[in-house]
C-alpha positions as CSV (number, residue, x, y, z in Angstrom):
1,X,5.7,-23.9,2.3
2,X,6.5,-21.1,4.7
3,X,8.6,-19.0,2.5
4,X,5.7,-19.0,0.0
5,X,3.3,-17.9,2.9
6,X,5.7,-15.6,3.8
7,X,6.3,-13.9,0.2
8,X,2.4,-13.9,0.0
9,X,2.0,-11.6,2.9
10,X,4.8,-9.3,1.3
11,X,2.7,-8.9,-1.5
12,X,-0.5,-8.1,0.3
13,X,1.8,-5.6,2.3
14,X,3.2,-3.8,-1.0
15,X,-0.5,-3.8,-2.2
16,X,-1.5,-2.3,0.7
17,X,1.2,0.6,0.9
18,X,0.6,1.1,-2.5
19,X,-2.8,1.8,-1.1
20,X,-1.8,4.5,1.4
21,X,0.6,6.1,-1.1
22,X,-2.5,6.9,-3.5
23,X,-4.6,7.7,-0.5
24,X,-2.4,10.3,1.1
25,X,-1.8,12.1,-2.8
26,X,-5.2,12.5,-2.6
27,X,-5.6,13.7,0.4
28,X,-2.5,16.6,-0.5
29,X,-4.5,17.7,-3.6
30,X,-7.5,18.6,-1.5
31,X,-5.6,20.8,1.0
32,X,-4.2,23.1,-1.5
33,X,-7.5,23.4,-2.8
C-alpha cells in the first residue's frame, strides 16, 4: 500500500511540473513580445 501512495504522489508531481514547464513558455513568449 505505501509504494502505491507513494507512486501516486509522483504522478501528481510530474503533472504538476509539467504544469510549470508550459507556464514559464508562456510567460518567455510574452517578454519578447
Amino acid at each position: 500500500m505505501g509504494s502505491l501512495k507513494k507512486r501516486r504522489k509522483a504522478k501528481i508531481n510530474k503533472h504538476k511540473r509539467r504544469k510549470q514547464l508550459r507556464a514559464n513558455r508562456h510567460k518567455k513568449r510574452t517578454w519578447q513580445k
